[in-house]
VMD Tcl script that draws the C-alpha trace (Angstrom):
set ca {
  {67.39 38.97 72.84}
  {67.62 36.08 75.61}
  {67.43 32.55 74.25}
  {64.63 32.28 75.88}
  {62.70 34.98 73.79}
  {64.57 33.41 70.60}
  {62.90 30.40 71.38}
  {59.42 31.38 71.79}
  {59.82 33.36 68.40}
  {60.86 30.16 66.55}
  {58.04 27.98 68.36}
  {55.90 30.76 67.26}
  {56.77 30.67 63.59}
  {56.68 27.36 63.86}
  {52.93 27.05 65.34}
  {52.21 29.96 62.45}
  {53.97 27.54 59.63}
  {51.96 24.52 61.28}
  {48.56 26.26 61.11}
  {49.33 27.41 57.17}
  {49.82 23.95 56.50}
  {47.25 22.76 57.83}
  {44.36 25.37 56.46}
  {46.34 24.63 53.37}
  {46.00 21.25 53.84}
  {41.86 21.78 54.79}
  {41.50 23.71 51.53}
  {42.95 21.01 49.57}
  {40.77 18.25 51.34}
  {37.72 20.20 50.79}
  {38.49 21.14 47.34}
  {39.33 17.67 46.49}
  {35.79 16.57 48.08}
  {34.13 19.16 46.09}
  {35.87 17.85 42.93}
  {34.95 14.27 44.18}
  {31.37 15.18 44.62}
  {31.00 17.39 41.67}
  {32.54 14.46 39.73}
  {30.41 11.88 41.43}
  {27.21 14.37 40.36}
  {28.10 14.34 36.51}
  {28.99 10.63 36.74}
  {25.35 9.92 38.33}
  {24.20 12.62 35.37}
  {25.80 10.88 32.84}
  {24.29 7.57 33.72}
  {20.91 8.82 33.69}
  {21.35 10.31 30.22}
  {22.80 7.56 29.06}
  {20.03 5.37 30.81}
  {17.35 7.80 29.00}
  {19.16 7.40 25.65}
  {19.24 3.74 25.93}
  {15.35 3.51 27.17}
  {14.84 5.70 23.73}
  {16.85 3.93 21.52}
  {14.98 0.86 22.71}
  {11.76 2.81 22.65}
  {12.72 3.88 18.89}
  {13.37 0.26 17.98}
  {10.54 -0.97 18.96}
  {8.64 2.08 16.62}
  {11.05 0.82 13.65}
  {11.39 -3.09 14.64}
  {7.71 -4.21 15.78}
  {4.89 -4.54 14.00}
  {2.01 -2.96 15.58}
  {-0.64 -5.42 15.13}
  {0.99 -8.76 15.47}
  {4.28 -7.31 17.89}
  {6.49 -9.24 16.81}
  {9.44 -8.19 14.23}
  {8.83 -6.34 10.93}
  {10.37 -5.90 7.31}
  {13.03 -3.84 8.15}
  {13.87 -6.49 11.44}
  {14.04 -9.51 9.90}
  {16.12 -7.97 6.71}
  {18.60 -6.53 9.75}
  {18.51 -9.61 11.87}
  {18.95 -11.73 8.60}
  {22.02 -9.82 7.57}
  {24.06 -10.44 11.10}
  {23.36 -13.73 10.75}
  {24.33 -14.67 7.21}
  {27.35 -12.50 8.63}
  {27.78 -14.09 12.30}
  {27.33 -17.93 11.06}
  {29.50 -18.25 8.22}
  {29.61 -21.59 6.49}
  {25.90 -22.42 7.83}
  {23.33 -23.37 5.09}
  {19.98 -21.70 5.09}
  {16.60 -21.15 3.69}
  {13.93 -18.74 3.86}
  {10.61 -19.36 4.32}
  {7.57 -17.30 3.68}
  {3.77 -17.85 3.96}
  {0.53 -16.40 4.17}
  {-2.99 -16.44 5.46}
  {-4.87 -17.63 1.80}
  {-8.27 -17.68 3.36}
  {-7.91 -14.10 4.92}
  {-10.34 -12.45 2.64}
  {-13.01 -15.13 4.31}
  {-12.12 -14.16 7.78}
  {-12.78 -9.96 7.10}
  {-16.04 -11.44 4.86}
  {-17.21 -13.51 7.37}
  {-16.26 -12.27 11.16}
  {-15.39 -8.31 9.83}
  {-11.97 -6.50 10.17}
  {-11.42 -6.86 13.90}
  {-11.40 -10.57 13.59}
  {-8.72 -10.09 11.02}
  {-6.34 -8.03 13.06}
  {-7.21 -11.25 15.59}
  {-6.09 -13.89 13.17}
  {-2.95 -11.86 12.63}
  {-2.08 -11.54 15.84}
  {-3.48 -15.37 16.57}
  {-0.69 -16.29 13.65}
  {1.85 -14.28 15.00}
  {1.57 -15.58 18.47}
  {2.08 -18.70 17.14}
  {4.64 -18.15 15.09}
  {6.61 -16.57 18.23}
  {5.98 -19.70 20.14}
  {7.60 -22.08 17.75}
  {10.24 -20.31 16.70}
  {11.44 -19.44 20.59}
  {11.31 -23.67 20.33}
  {12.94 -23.99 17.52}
  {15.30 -21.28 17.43}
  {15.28 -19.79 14.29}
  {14.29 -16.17 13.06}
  {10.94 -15.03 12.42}
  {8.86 -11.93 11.61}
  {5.78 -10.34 10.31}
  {6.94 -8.97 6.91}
  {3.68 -7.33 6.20}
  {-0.18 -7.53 5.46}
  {-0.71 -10.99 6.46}
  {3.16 -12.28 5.50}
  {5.14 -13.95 7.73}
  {9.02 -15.25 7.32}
  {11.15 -17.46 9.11}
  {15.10 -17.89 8.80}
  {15.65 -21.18 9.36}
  {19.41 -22.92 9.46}
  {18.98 -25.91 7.56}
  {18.27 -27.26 4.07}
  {16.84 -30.91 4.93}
  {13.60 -30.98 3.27}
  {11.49 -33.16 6.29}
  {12.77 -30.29 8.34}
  {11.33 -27.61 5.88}
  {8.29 -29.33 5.69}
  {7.92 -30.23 9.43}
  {7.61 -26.45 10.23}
  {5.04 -26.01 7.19}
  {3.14 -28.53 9.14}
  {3.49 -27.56 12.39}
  {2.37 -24.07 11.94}
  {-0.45 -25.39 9.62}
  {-1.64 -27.93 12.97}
  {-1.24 -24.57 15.29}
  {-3.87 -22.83 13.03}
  {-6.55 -24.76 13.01}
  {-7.90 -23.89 16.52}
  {-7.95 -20.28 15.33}
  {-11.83 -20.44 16.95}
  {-14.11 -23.47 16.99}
  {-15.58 -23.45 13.39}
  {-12.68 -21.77 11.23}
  {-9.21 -22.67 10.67}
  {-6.63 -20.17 9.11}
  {-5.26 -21.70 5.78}
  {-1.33 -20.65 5.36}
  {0.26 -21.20 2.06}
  {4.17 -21.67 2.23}
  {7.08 -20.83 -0.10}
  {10.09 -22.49 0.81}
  {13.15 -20.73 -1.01}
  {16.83 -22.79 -0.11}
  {19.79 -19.81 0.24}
  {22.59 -20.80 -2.25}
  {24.14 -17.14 -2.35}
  {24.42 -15.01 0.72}
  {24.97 -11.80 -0.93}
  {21.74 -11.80 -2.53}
  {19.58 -9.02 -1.34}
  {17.13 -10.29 1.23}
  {14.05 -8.50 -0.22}
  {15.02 -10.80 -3.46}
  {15.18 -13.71 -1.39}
  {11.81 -13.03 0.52}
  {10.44 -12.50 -3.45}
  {11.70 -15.30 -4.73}
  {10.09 -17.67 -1.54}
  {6.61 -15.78 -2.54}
  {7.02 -16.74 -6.23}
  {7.05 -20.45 -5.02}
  {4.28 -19.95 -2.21}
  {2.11 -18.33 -5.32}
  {2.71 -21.69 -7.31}
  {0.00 -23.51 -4.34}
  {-2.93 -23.94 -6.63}
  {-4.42 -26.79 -4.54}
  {-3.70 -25.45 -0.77}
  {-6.22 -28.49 0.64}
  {-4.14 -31.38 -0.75}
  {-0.37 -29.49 -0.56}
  {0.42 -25.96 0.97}
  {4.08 -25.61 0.56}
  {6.28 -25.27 -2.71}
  {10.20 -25.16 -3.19}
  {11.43 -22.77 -5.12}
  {12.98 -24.39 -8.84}
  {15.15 -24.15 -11.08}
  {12.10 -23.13 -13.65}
  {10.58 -20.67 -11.28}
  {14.43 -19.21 -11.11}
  {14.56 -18.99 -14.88}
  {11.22 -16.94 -14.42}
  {12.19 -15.01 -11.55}
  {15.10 -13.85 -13.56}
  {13.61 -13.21 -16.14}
  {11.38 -11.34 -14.11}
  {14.42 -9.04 -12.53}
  {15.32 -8.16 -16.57}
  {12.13 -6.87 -16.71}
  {12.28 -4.87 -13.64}
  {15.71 -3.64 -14.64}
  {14.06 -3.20 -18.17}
  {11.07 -1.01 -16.41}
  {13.41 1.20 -13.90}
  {15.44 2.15 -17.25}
  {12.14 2.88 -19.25}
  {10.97 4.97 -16.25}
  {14.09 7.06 -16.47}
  {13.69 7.85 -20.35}
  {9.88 8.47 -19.85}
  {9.28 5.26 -22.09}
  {5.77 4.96 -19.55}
  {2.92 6.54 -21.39}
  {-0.31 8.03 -19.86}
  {-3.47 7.36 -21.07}
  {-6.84 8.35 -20.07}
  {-9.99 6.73 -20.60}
  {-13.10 8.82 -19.98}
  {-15.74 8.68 -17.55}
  {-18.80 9.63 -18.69}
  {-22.15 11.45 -16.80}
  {-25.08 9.52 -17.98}
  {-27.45 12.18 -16.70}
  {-25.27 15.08 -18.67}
  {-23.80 12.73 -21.40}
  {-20.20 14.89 -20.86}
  {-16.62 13.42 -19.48}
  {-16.55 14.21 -16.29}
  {-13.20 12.59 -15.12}
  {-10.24 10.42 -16.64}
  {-8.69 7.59 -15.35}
  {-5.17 7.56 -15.52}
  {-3.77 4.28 -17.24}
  {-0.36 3.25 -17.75}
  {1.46 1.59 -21.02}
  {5.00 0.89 -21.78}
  {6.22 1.42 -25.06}
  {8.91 -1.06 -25.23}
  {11.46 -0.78 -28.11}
  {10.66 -4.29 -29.13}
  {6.97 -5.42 -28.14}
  {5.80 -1.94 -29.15}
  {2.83 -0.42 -26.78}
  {2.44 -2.58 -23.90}
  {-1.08 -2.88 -21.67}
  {-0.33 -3.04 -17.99}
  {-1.59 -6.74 -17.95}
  {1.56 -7.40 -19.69}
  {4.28 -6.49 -16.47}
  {2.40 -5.33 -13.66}
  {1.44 -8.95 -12.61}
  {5.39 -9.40 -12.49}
  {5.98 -6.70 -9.84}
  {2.95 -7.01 -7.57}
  {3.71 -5.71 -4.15}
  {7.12 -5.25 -5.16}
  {8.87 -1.91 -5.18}
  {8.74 -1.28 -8.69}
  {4.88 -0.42 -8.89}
  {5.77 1.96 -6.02}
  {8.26 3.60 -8.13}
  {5.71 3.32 -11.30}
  {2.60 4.58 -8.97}
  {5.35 7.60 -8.35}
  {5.66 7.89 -11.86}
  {2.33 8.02 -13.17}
  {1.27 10.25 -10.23}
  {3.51 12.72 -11.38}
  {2.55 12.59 -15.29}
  {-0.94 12.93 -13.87}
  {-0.27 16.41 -12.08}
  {2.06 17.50 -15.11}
  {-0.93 16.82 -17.35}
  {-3.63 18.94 -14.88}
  {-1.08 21.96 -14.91}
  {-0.76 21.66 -18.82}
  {-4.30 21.82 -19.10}
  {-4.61 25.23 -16.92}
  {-1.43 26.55 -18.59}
  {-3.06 26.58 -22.04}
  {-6.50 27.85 -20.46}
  {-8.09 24.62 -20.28}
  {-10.72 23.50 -17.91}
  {-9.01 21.09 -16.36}
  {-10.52 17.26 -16.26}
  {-10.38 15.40 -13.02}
  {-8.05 12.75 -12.59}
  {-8.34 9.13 -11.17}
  {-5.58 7.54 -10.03}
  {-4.42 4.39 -8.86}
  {-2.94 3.38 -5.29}
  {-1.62 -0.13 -4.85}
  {-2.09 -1.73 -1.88}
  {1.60 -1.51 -1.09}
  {1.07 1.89 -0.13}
  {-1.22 1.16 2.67}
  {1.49 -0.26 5.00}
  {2.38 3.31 6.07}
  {1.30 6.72 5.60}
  {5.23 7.68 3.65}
  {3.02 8.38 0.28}
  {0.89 11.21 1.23}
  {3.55 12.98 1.96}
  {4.99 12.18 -2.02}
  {1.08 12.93 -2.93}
  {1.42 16.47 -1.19}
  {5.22 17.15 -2.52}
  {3.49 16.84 -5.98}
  {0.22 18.64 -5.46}
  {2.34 21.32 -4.21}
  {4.94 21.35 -6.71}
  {2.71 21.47 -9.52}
  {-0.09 23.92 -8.07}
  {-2.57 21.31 -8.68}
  {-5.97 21.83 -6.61}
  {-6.10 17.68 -4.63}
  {-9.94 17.89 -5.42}
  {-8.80 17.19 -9.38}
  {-7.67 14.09 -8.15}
  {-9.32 10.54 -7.37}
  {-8.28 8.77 -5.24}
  {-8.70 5.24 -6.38}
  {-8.27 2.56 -3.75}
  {-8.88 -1.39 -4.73}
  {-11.10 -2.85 -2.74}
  {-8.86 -6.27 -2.38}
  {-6.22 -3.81 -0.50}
  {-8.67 -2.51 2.15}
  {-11.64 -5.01 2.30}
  {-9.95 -6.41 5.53}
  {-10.70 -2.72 7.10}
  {-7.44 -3.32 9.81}
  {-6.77 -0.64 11.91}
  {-3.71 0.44 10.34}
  {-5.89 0.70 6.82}
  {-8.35 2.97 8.21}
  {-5.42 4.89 9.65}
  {-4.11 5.75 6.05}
  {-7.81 6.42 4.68}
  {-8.54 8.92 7.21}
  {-5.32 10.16 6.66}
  {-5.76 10.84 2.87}
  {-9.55 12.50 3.57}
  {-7.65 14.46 6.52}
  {-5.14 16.12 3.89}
  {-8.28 17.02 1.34}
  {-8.03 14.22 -1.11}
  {-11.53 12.50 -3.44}
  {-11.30 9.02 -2.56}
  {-13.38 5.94 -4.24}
  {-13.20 2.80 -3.76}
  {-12.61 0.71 -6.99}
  {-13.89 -2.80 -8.19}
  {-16.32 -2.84 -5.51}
  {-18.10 -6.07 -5.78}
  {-14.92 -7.86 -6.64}
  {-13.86 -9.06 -2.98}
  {-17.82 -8.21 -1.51}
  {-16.12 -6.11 0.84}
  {-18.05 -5.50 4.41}
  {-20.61 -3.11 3.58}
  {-19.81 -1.26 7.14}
  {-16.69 0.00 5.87}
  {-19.18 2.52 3.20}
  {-20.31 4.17 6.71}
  {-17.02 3.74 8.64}
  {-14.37 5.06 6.10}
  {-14.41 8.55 4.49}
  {-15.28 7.41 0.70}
  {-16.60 9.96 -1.84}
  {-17.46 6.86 -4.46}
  {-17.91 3.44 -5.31}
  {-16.74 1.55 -8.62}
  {-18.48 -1.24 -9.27}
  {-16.22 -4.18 -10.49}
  {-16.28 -5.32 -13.96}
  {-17.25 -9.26 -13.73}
  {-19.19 -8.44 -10.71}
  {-21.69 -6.50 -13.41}
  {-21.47 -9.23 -16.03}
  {-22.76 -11.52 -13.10}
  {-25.50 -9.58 -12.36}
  {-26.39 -7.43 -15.43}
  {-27.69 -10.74 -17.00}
  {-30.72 -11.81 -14.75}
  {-33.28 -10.49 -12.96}
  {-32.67 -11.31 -9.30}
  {-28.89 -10.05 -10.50}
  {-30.55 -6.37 -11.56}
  {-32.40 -6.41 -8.14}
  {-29.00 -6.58 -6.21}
  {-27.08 -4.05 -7.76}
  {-30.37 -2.05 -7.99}
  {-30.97 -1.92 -3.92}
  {-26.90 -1.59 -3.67}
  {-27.07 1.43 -5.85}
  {-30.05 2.95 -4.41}
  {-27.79 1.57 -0.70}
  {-25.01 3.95 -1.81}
  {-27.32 7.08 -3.09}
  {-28.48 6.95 0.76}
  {-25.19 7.43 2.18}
  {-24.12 10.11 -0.40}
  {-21.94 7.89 -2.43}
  {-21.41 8.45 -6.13}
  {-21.78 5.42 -8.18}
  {-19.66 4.50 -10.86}
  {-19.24 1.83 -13.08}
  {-16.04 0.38 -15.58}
  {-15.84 -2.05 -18.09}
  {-19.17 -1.05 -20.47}
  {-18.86 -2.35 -23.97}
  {-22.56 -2.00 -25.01}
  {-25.69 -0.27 -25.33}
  {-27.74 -2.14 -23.86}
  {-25.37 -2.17 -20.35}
  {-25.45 1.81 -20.64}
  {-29.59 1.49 -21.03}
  {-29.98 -0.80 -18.03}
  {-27.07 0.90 -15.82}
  {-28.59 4.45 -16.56}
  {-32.26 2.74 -15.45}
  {-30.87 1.66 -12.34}
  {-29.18 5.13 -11.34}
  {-25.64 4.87 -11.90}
  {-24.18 8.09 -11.74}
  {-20.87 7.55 -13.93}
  {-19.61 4.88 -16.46}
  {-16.45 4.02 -18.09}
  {-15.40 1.60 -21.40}
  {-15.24 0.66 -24.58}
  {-18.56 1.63 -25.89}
  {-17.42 5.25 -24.81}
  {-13.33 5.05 -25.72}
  {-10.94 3.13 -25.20}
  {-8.17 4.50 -23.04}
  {-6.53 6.97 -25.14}
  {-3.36 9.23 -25.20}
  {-3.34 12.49 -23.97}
  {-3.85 14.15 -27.55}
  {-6.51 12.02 -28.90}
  {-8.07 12.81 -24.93}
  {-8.77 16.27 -25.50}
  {-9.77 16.40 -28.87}
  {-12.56 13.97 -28.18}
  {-13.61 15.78 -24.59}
  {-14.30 19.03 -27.20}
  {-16.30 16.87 -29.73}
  {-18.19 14.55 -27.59}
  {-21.03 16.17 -26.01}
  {-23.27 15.84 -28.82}
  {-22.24 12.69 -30.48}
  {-21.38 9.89 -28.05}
  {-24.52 8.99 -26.42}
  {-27.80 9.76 -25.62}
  {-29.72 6.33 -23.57}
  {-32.96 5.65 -25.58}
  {-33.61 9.28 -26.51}
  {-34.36 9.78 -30.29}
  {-32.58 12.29 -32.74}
  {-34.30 12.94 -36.05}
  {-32.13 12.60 -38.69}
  {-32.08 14.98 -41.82}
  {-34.12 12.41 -43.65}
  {-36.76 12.64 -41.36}
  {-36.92 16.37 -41.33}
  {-37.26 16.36 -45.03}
  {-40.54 14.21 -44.47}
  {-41.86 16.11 -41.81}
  {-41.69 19.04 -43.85}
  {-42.60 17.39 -46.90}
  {-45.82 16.53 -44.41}
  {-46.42 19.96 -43.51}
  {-46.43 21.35 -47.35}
  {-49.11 18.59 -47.95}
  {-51.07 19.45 -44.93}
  {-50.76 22.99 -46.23}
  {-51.50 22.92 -49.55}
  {-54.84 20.74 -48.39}
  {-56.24 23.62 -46.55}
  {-56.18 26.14 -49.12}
}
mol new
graphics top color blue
foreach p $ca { graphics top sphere $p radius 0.5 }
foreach p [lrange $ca 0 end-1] q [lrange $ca 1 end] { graphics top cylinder $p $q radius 0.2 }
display resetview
């Protein structure tokens, strides 16, 4: 081969070499711009998802965080938000301060339930305003409870905000002013619970007896003593709870148009190794709203479906059961489901038992109340509303809510029992109620004469002392067997054997005469 034809080979193989390189080189660009793009594309995907997960974590909060009616902070917030700061601000010296609407019962009485839910949010609103001032912490714990975190222990300063939210409340509307009653407790140990805290500023806010002249009290070294003293007894109560040291007993509810028990309601007492059988008036004023008389209301549920199934275990016709919900429960709908759990764990039918809801927890009829009533009818539960009278709770609620019964209070009977204008109210509200298909039931009677007069009027059931006391389970069912024919009969008259012996004694004469 001629140089010449050597060289056009080599420029050919090197124009073949050059093009290789250079589709290589194309293949690499574009599969590094796919691997950009596709990059880029799950990059962009990521953000959004993480953008999503954010918007529902913040969505989430707000469900967990917020109160519904007032929006502003909850339980669980300020607890959370308390905690990073005792944590974030170390060395600082706070207090806690908690306080209430006292008049709030007037507002539902007066205005009705939606003006409540207004005076919540009215406080709240408030509340939000001078604390975004001010700077410190704040939240709506629950019901009509607020609480503030505040970083300071100077008493002028305590009071000042007691004041100033007292002056922002007065302009609730033009002829009412919402009347808060503080509890000011001073931090001295940050690794106190918070709930303990919050309980020991409501101790002190519950020691305002004259809310006109002064509505704020510190907490003291006296109300300590008692607050500990207090917290031996819960610790006393969670340990009797655990070694069943809670007794059930039932007092029954008698027809007074068929003279039989009809229904039980469930009452707790603590025998206590020392003080021997204790009435409920003894602790449960202690533990109010705390989370020991959710535990006991757990409790005594249970021993009320364990009872029911023992009865239709041993082939007995099984005696409703009345039980009692504290208004704790009615800040969510979390104890249904414990209601169901135990219905269904026992095989007990819900319509053996009563509901029994006090009217102070649900005379403000709020939203979030009605929620948790409609709730309870929804999943097949008797509900009756008990102590009527107590709180005069707004008669629209008896066509609004889903009741079954009434139970009319116990001094709201004495009040009225006693006159004549008094039997003229509860008769129209009883004959009210019969209207609307409400059964009428009554508690605390202790003599004849109230059985005569509540029998005239139409009750429908009664409950006390002139019946039985509240009794233990035992004693229970050997008096429902034996008391149809001996416990009471209203006005009707029994001839004794003595007067049988004269009428017959009659009939020989008359007899003999005629022959």
């Amino acid at each position: 081969m001629t140089p010449t034809t050597i060289l056009v080979i080599l420029i050919l193989l090197l124009a073949i070499g050059l093009g290789i390189c250079l589709y290589q080189l194309n293949l690499e660009k574009h599969y590094y711009q796919y691997k950009t793009d596709k990059s880029d594309h799950l990059e962009n995907q990521l953000k959004e998802e993480k953008d999503k997960n954010k918007q529902t974590l913040e969505r989430l909060n707000k469900i967990a965080y917020i109160n519904p009616i007032s929006k502003i902070g909850n339980l669980d917030y300020f607890i959370s938000e308390t905690t990073k700061q005792f944590l974030d601000t170390e060395g600082t010296e706070f207090t806690l301060i908690t306080y209430n609407i006292s008049n709030m019962g007037s507002v539902n009485k007066l205005f009705g339930p939606t003006e409540g839910d207004r005076a919540v949010k009215f406080t709240a609103d408030k509340l939000r305003s001078l604390g975004q001032r001010q700077r410190f912490l704040y939240a709506h714990l629950y019901s009509n409870l607020f609480g503030i975190l505040v970083k300071s222990k100077e008493p002028d300063y305590l009071i000042g905000i007691a004041r100033s939210i007292t002056e922002s409340l007065t302009d609730f509307n033009d002829s009412f002013a919402l009347e808060p009653s503080f509890g000011i407790y001073e931090i001295t140990r940050l690794t106190v619970p918070v709930t303990e805290m919050i309980n020991c500023a409501m101790l002190a806010q519950n020691m305002n007896k004259n809310k006109k002249v002064c509505n704020y009290s510190f907490y003291t070294e006296e109300l300590d003593k008692q607050f500990k003293e207090n917290k031996e007894m819960s610790r006393e109560m969670e340990e009797a709870m655990e070694q069943h040291k809670f007794l059930m007993y039932l007092q029954p509810m008698v027809d007074l148009r068929t003279f039989q028990i009809v229904a039980a309601e469930a009452l707790v007492r603590w025998d206590h190794p020392e003080k021997g059988i204790l009435s409920p008036y003894a602790f449960l004023p202690l533990f109010e709203g705390t989370s020991v008389v959710e535990k006991l209301d757990y409790y005594m549920w249970e021993e009320c479906c364990k009872t029911i199934r023992r009865w239709i275990d041993n082939k007995i016709k099984p005696t409703p059961i009345t039980m009692n919900i504290s208004p704790l429960h009615f800040e969510s709908t979390k104890f249904i489901q414990k209601l169901n759990e135990l219905t269904s764990h026992y095989l007990v039918d819900k319509q053996l038992l009563i509901l029994e809801l006090p009217e102070r927890g649900i005379a403000s009829g709020s939203s979030g109340i009605i929620s948790v009533i409609n709730s309870l009818h929804d999943n097949g539960y008797t509900l009756s509303i008990d102590g009527f009278g107590s709180m005069y709770c707004p008669l629209n609620l008896l066509t609004d809510l889903p009741i079954d019964s009434i139970k009319l209070d116990r001094s709201f009977l004495n009040r009225h029992l006693t006159s004549e204008n008094g039997m003229t109210i509860l008769r129209y509200l009883i004959a009210m109620a019969k209207e609307i298909n409400l059964e009428v039931q009554a508690e605390g009677i202790e003599t004849e004469e109230q059985a005569n007069l509540l029998t005239e009027i139409g009750t429908d059931i009664v409950q006390g002392y002139f019946f039985s006391k509240p009794i233990d389970l035992r004693e229970f069912d050997m008096l429902n067997k034996s008391m149809v024919n001996k416990v009471y009969r209203g006005d009707e008259y029994y001839p004794t054997f003595e007067d049988l012996e004269k009428d017959l004694d009659l009939i020989d004469y008359l007899l003999k005469q005629n022959t």
